[in-house]
CHARMM-style PDB file with segment names, atoms N, HN, CA, C and O in Angstrom:
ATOM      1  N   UNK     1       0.852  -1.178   0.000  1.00  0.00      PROA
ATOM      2  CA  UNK     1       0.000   0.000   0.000  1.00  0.00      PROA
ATOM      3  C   UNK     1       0.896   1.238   0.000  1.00  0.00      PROA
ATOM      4  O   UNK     1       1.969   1.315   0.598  1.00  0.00      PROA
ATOM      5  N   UNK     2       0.338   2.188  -0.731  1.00  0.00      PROA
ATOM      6  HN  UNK     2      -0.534   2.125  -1.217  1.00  0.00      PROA
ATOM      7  CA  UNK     2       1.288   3.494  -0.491  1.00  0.00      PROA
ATOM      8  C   UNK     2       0.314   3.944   0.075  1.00  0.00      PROA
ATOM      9  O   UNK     2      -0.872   3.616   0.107  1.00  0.00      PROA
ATOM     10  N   UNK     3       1.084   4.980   0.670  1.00  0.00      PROA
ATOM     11  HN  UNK     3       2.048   5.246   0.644  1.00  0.00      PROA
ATOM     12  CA  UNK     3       0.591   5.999   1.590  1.00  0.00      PROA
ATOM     13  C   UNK     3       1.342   7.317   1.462  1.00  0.00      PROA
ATOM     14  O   UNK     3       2.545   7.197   1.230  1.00  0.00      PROA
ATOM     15  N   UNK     4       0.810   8.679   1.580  1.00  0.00      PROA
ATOM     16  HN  UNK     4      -0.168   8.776   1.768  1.00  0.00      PROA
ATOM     17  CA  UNK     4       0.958  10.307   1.319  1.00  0.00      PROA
ATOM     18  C   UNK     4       0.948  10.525   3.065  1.00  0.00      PROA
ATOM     19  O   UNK     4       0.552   9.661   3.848  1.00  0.00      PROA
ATOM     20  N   UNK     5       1.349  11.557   3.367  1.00  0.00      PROA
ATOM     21  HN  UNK     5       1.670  12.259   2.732  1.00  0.00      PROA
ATOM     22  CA  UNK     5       1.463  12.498   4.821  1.00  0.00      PROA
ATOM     23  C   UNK     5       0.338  13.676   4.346  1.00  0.00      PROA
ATOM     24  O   UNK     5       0.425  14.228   3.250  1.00  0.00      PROA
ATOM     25  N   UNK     6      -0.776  13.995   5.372  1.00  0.00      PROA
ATOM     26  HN  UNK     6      -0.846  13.546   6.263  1.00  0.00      PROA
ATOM     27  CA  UNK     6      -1.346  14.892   5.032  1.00  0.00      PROA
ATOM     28  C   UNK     6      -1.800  15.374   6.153  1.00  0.00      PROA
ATOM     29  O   UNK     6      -2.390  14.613   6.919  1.00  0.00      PROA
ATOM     30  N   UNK     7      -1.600  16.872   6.513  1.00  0.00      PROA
ATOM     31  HN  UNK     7      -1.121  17.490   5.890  1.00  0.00      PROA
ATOM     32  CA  UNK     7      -1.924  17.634   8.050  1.00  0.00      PROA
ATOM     33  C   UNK     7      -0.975  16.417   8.727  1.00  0.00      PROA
ATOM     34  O   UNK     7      -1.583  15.921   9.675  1.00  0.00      PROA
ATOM     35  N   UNK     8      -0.065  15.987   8.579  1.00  0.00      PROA
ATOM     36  HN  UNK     8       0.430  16.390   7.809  1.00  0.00      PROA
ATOM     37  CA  UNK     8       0.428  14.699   9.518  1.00  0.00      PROA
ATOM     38  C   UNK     8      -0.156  13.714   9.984  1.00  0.00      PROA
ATOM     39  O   UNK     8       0.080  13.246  11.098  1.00  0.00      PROA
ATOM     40  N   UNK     9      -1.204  13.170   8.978  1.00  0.00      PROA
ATOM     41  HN  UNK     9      -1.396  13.550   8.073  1.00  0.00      PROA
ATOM     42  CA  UNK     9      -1.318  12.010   8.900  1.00  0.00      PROA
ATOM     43  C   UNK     9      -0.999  11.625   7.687  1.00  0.00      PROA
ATOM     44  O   UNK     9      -1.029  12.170   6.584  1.00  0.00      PROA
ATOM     45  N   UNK    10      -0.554  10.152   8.242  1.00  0.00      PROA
ATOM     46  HN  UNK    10      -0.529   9.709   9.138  1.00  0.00      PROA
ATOM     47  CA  UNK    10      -0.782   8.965   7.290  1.00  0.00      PROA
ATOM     48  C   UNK    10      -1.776   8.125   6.231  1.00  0.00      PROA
ATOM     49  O   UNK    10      -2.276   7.014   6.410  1.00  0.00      PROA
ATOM     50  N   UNK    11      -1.891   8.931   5.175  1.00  0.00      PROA
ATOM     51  HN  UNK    11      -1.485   9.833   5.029  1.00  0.00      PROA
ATOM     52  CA  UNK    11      -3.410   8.463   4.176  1.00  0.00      PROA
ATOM     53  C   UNK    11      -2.928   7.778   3.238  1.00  0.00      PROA
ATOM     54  O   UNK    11      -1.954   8.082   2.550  1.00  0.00      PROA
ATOM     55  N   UNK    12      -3.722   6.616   3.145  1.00  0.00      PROA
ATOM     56  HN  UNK    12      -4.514   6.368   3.704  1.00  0.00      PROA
ATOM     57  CA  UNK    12      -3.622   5.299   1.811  1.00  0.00      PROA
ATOM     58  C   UNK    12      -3.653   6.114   0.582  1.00  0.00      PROA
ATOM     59  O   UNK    12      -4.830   6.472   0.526  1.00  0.00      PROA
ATOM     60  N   UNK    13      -3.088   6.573  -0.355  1.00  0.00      PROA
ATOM     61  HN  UNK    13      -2.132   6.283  -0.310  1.00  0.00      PROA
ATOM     62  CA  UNK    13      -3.443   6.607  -1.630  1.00  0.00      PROA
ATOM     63  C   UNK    13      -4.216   6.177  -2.718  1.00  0.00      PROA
ATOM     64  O   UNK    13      -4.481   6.650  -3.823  1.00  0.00      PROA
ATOM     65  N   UNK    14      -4.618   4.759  -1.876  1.00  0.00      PROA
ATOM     66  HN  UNK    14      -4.403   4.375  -0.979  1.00  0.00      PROA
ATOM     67  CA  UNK    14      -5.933   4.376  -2.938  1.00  0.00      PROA
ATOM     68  C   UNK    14      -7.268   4.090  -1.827  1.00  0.00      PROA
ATOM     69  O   UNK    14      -6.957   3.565  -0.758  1.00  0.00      PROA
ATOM     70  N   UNK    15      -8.341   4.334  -1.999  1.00  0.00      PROA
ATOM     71  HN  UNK    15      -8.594   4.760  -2.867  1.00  0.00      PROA
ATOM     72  CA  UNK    15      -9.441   4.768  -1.389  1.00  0.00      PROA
ATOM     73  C   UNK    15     -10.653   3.974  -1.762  1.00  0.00      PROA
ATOM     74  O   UNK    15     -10.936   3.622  -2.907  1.00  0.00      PROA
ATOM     75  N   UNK    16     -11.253   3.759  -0.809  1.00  0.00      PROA
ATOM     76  HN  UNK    16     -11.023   4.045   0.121  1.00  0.00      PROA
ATOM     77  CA  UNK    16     -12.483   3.018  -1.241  1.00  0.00      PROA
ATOM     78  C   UNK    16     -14.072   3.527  -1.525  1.00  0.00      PROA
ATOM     79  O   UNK    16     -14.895   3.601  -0.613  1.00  0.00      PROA
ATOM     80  N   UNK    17     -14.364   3.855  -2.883  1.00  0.00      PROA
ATOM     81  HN  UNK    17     -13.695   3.795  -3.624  1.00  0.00      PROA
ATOM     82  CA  UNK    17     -15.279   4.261  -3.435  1.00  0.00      PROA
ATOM     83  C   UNK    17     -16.882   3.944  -2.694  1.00  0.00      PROA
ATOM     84  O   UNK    17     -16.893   3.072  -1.826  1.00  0.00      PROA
ATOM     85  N   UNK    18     -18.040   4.555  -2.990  1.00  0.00      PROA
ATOM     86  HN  UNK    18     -18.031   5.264  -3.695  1.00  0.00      PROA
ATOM     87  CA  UNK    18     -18.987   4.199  -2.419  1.00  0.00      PROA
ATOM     88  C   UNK    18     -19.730   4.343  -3.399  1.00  0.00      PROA
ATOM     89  O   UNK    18     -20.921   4.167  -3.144  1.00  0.00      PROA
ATOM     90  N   UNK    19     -19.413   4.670  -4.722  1.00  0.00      PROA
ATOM     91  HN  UNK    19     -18.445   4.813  -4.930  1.00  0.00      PROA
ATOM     92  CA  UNK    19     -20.637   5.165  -5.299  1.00  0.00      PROA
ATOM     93  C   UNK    19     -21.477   4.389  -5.788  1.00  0.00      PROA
ATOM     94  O   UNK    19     -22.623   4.811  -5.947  1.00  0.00      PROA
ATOM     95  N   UNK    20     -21.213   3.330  -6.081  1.00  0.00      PROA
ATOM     96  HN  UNK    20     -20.282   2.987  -5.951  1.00  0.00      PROA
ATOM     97  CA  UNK    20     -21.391   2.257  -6.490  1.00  0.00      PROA
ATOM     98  C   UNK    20     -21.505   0.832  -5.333  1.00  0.00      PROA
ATOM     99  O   UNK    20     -20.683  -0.083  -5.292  1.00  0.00      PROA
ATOM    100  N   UNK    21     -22.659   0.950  -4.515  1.00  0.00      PROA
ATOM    101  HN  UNK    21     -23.327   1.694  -4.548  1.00  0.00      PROA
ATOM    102  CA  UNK    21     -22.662  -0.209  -3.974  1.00  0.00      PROA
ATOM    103  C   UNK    21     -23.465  -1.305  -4.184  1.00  0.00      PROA
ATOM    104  O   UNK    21     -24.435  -1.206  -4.935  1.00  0.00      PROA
ATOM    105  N   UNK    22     -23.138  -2.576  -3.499  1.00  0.00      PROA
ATOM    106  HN  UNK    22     -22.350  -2.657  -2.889  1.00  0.00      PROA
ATOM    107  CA  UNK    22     -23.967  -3.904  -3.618  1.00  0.00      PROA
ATOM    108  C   UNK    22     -25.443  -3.536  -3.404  1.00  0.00      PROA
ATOM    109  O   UNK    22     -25.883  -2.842  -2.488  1.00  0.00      PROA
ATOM    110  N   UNK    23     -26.297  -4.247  -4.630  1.00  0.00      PROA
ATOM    111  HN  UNK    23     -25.940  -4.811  -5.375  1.00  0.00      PROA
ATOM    112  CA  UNK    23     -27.704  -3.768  -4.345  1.00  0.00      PROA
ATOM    113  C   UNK    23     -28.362  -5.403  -4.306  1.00  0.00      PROA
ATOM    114  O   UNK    23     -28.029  -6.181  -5.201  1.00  0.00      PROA
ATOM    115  N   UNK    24     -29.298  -5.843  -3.224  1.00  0.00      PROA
ATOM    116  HN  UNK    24     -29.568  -5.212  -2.498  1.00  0.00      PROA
ATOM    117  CA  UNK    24     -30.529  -6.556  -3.081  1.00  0.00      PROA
ATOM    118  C   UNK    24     -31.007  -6.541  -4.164  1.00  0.00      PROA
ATOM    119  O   UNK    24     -30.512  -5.859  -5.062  1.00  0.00      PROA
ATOM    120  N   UNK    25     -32.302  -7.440  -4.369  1.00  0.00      PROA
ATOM    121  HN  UNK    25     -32.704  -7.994  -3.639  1.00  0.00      PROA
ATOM    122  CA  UNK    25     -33.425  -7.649  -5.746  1.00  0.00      PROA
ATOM    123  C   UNK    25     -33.736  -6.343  -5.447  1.00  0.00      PROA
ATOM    124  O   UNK    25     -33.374  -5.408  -6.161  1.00  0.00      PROA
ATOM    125  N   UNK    26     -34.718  -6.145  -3.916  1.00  0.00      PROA
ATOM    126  HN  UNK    26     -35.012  -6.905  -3.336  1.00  0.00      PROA
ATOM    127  CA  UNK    26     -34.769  -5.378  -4.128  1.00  0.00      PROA
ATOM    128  C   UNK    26     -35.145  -3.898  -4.113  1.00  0.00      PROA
ATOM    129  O   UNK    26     -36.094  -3.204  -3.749  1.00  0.00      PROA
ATOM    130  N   UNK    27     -33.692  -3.717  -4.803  1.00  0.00      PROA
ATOM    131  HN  UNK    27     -32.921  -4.281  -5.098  1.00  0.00      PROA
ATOM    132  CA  UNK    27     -32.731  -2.337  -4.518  1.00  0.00      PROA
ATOM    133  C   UNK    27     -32.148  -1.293  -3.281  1.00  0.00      PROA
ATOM    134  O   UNK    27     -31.664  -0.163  -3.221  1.00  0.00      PROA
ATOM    135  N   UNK    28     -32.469  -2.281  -2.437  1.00  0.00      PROA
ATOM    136  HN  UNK    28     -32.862  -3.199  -2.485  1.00  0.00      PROA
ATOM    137  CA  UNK    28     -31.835  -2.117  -1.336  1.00  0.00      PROA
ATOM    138  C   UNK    28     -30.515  -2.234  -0.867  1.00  0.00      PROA
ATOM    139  O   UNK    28     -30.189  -3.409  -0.699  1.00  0.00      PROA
ATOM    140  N   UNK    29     -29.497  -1.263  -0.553  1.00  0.00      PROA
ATOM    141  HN  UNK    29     -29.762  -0.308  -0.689  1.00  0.00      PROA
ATOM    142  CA  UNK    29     -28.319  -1.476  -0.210  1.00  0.00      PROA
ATOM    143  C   UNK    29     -28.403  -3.092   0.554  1.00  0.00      PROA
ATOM    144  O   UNK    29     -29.359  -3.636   1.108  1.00  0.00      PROA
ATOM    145  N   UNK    30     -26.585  -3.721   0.256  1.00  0.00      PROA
ATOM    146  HN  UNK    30     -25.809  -3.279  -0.194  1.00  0.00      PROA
ATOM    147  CA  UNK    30     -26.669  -4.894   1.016  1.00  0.00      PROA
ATOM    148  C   UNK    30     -25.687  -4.869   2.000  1.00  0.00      PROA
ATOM    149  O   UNK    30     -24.659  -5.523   1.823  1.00  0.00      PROA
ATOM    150  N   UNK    31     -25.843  -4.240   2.969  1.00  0.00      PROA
ATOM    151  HN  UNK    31     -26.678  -3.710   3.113  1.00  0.00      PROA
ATOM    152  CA  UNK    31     -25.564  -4.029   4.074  1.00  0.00      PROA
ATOM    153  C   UNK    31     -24.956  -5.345   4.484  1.00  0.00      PROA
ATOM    154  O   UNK    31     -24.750  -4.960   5.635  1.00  0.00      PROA
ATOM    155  N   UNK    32     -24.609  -6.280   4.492  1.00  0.00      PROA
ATOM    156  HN  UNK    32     -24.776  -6.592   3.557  1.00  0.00      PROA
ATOM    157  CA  UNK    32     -24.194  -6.812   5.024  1.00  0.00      PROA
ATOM    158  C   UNK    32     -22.374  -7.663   4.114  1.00  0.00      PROA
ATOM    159  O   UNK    32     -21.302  -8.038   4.588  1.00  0.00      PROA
ATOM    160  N   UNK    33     -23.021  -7.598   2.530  1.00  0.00      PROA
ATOM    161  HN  UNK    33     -23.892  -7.293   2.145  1.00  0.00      PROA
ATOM    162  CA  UNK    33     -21.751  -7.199   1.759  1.00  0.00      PROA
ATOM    163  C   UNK    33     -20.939  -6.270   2.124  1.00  0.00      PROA
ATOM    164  O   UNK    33     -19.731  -6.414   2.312  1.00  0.00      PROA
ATOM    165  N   UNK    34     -21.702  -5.067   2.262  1.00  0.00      PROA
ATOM    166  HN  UNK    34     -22.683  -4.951   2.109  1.00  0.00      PROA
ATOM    167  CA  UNK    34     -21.105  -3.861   2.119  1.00  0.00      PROA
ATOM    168  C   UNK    34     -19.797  -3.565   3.343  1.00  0.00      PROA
ATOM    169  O   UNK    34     -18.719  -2.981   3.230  1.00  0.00      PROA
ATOM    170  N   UNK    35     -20.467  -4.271   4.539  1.00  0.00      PROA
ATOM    171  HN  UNK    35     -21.342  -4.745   4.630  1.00  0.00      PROA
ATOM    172  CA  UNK    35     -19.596  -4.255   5.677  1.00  0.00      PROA
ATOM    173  C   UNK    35     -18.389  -5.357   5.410  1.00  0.00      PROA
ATOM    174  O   UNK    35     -17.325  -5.182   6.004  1.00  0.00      PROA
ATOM    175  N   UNK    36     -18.531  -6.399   4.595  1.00  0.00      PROA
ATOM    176  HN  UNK    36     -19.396  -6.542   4.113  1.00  0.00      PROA
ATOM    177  CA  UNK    36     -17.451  -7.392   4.170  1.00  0.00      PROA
ATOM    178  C   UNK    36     -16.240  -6.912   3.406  1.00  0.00      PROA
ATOM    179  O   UNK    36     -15.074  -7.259   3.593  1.00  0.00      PROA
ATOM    180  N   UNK    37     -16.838  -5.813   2.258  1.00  0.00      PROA
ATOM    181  HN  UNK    37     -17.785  -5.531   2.106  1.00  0.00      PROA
ATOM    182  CA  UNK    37     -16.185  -5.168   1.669  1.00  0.00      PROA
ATOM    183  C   UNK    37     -15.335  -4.319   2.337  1.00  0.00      PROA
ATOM    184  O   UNK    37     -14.120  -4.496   2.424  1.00  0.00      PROA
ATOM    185  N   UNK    38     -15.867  -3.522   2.747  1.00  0.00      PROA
ATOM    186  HN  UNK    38     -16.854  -3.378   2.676  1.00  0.00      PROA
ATOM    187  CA  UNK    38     -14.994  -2.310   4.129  1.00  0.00      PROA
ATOM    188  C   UNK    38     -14.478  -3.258   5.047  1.00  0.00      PROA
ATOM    189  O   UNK    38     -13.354  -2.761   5.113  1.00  0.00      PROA
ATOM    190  N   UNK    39     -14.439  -3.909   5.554  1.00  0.00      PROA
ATOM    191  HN  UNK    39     -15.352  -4.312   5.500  1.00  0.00      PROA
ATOM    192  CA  UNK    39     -13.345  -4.960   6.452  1.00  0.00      PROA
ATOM    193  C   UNK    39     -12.000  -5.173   5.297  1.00  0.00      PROA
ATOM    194  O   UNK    39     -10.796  -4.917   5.309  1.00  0.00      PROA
ATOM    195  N   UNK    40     -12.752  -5.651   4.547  1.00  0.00      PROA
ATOM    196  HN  UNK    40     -13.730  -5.859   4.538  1.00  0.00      PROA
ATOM    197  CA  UNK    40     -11.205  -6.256   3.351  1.00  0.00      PROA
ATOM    198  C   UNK    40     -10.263  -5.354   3.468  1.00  0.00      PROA
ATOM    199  O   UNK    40      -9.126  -5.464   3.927  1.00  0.00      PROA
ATOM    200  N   UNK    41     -11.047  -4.070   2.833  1.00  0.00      PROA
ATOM    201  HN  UNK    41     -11.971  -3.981   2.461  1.00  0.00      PROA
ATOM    202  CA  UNK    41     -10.302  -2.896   2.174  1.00  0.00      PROA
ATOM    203  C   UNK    41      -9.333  -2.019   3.779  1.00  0.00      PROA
ATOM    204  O   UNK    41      -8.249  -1.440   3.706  1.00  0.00      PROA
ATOM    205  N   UNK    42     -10.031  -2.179   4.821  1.00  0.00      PROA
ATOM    206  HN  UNK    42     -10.911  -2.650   4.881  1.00  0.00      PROA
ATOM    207  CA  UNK    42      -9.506  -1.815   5.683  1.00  0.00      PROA
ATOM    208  C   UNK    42      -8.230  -2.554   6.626  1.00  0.00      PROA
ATOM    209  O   UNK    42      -7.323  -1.950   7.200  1.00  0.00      PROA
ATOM    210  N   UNK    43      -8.442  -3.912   6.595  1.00  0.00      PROA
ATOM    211  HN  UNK    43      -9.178  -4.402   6.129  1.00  0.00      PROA
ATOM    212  CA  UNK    43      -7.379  -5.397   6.480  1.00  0.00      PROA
ATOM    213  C   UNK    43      -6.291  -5.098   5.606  1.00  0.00      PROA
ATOM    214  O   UNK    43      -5.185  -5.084   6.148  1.00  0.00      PROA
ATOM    215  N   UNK    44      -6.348  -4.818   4.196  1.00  0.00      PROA
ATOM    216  HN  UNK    44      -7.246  -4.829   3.757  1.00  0.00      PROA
ATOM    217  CA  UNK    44      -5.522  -4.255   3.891  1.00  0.00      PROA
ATOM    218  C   UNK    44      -4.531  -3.021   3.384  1.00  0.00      PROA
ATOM    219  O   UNK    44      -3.781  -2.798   2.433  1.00  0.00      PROA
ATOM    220  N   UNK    45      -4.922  -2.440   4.437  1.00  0.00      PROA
ATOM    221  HN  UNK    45      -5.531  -2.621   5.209  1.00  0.00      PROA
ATOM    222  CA  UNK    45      -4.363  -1.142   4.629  1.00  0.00      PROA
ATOM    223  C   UNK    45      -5.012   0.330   4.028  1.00  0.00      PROA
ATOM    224  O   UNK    45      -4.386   1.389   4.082  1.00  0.00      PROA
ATOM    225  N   UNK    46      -6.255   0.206   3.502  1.00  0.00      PROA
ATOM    226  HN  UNK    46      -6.763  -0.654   3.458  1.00  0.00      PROA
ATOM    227  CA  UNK    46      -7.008   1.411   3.378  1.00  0.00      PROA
ATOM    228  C   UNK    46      -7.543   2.324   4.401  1.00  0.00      PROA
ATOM    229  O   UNK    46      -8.556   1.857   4.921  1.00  0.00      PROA
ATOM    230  N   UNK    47      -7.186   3.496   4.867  1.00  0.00      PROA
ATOM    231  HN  UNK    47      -6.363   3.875   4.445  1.00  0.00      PROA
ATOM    232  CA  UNK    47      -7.785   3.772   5.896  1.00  0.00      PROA
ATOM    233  C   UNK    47      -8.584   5.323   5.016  1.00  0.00      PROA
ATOM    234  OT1 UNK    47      -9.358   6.054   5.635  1.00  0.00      PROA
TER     235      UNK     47
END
């Protein structure tokens, strides 16, 4: 992972999008993907 210094912190350079999330039949966010996803991305080093 890279990471930039900003105000003195430490920020991932690559970021995890939202605009686009897991949708139910239906069309209901899937909340429970969605939290699987953000674990991963945060596991490996996205903050």
């Amino acid at each position: 992972m890279q990471y930039t210094k900003t105000c003195g912190e430490k920020i991932s350079r690559l970021a995890f999008g939202t605009m686009r999330l897991p949708l139910r039949d239906d069309g209901s966010i899937d909340q429970e993907q969605v939290n699987e996803m953000t674990d991963y991305a945060m596991e490996h080093g996205v903050n």
